[in-house]
N, C-alpha and C positions, 0 to 999 in steps of 0.2 A: 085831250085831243086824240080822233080817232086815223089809223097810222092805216093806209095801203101797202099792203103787203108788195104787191108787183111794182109801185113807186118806188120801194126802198131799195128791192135788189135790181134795180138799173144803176143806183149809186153806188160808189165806187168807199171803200174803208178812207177815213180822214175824220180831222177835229173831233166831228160832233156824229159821230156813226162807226161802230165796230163790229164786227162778223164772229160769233164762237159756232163751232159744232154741238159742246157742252160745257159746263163746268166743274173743271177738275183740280183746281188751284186756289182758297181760298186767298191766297198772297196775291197771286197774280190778281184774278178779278177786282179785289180790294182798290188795285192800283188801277186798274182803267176807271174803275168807281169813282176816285177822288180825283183821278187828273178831270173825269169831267168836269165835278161840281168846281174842281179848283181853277176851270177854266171856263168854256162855256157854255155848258152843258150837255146833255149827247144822248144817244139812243145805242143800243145795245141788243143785238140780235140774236138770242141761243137759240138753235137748233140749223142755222146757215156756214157751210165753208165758207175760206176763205176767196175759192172762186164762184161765192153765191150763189150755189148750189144748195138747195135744203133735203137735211137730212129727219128733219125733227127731233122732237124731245120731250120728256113729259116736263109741262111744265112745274108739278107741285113740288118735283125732287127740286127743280131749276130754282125752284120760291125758295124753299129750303134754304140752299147753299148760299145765294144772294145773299137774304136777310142776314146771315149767319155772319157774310162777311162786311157787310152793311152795317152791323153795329158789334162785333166783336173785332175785325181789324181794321174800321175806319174810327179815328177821334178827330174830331167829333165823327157819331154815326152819322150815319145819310138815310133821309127817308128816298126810297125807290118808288114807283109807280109802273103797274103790269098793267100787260094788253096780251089777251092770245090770239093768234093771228092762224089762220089756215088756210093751205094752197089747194089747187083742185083736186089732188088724190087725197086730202084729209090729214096731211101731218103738219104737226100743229110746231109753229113757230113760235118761241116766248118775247114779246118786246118791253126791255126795260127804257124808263126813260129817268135819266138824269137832271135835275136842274142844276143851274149855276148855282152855286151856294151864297147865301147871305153873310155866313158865318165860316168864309175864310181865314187859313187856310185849315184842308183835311188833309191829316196826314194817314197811312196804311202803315201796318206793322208787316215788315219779312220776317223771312225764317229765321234769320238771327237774332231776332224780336228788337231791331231797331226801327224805330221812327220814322218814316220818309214821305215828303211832299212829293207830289208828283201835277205834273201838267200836261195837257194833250200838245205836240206840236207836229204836223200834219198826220198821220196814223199810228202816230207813236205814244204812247207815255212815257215822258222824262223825267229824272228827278230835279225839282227847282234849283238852280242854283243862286246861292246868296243875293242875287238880283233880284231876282225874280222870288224869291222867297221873302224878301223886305217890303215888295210892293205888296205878297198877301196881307203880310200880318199889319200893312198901312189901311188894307182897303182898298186897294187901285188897281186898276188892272193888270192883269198880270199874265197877259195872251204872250208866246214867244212870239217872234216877229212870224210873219210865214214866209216872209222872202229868204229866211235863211235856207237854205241850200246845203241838204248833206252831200256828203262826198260818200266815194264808193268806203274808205278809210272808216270812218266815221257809222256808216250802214254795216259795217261787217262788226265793228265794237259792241254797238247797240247788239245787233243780233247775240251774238256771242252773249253777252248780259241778260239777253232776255231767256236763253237755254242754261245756263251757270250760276245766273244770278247775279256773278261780280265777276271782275275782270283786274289781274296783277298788270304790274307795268313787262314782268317776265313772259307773262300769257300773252300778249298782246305782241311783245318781239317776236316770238313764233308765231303768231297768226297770221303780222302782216311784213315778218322778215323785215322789221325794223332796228336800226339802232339804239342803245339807251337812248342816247340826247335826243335821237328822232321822235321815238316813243315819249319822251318827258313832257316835249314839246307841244304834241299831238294833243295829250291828256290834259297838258294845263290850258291848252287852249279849249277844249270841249266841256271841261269845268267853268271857268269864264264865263262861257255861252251857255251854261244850265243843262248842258248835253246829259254829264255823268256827275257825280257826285263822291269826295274821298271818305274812305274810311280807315280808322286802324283798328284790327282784333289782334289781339298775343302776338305783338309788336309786329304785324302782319300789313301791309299799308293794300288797300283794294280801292277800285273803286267800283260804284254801281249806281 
């Protein structure tokens, strides 16, 4: 299917549409990769800000990196499908397009070289939680709701995880000047809901 350039950036980042400048992260990309297929699909725009601004990009480096993280940190890999797109001064914009996958779920590897499900829920990728991770591996769907509703609490976590990677429940009292209990609280709730996800390293408890 053939994509208009000026149709895309009147759209706003969500589910099934994401904004890079470049690619500089094969972890990170990996992960918006699989929350598509593990969700509903999506398109992927490199060479655009975040205020949909285009900067351009060569596409063949962009091919590159893609593929690379397309089948070395997604398992299953994901076949990707390109489109180059160009604006009126000539800089070329790369559009990936994601399908829904038949063969959920895909998981990405991070830098700690663990395993992680991810889903799209409004412009974010999550990590699945146990919920939502038994309806992939059932076959069913497995959208977060979209009425859920983050909070400013919850937007500042996520952020923080997406720059550090993981987040302690001690990181997290100094972020948002919480209490233990408060903080515990917080966490087992956004676990629950598929928000974040726990881990333990060298008896180290994180989540991300």
């Amino acid at each position: 299917m053939q994509h208009n350039l000026a149709e895309l950036l009147r759209l706003h980042e969500g589910e099934q549409l994401d904004f890079k400048q470049r690619i500089s992260s094969l972890e990170k990309i990996a992960r918006t990769l699989c929350a598509f297929a593990n969700t509903r699909g999506g398109l992927l725009l490199v060479g655009v800000s975040d205020d949909r601004s285009i900067c351009g990009t060569d596409p063949e480096e962009e091919k590159y990196m893609l593929e690379q993280a397309a089948t070395d940190y997604c398992n299953p890999p994901l076949p990707l499908q390109y489109q180059e797109l160009e604006d009126e001064e000539g800089r070329t914009v790369l559009l990936v397009q994601v399908q829904e996958s038949a063969h959920k779920p895909h998981a990405c590897r991070n830098q700690q070289g663990h395993w992680q499900v991810y889903v799209r829920l409004q412009d974010k990728s999550i990590p699945a939680g146990p919920t939502l991770l038994s309806q992939l591996e059932r076959g069913l769907d497995a959208v977060p709701d979209p009425g859920i509703a983050l909070s400013r609490h919850e937007k500042s976590i996520l952020a923080f995880i997406e720059l550090h990677k993981r987040i302690t429940l001690k990181q997290l009292m100094i972020l948002l000047n919480f209490s233990r209990r408060r903080g515990e609280r917080l966490l087992h709730d956004m676990e629950n809901r598929g928000l974040v996800r726990r881990f333990e390293h060298e008896r180290q408890e994180y989540f991300a």
